[in-house]
N, C-alpha and C positions, 0 to 999 in steps of 0.2 A: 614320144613323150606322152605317153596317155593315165599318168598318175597324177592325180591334184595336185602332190606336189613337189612336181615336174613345172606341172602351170603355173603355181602358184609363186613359184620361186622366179621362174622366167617375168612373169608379172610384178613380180616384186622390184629386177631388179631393171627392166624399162622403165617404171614408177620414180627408181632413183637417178637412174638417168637422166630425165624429164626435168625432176626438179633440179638438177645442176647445169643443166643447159636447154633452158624451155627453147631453146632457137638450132637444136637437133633435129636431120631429119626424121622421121619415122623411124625406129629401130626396129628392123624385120631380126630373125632368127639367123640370116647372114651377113647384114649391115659391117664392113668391116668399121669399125668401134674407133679405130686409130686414125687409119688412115681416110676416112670420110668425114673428120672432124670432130665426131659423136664429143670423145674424150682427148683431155691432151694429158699429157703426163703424168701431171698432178693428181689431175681427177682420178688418173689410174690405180695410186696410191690407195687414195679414197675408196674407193669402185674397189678394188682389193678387199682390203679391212672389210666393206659390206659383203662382199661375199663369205666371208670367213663369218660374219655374224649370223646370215642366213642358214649357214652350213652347219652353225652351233661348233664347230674345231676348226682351228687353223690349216692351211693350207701346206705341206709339203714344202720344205723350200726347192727341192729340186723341180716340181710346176711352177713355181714364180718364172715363167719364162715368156715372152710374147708372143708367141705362139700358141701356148695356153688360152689367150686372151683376147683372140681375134674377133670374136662374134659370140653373140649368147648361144646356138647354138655349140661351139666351142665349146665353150665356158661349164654349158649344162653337162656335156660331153664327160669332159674333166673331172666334173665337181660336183655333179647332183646325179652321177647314176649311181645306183647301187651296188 
């Protein structure tokens, strides 16, 4: 990841994380997101739609998969390469 925004985006969406659960731990780049609490279901939803806004286009439905979703590392994988 060494384009601004790569970082920028990754920053972006720790930043939203944060605020829907200030009592998350640290989200590193492989934090799994699910299953260590980070988000529960809901917030997945949520966490979703903010990526599609970051990304400026929606998402694929065939990526709507949780595996998709596992970590921001993942996620940038998916979603923010070029």
């Amino acid at each position: 990841m060494s384009e601004s925004h790569d970082v920028n985006a990754i920053t972006k969406l720790r930043s939203w994380i944060a605020s829907k659960n200030q009592h998350a731990p640290t989200v590193e780049l492989d934090t799994d997101l699910i299953n260590s609490g980070v988000l529960d279901s809901l917030q997945m939803v949520s966490f979703l739609l903010y990526i599609e806004e970051i990304r400026g286009k929606e998402i694929p439905e065939t990526l709507i998969q949780p595996e998709c979703f596992v970590s921001l590392r993942v996620i940038h994988d998916n979603f923010f390469r070029p």
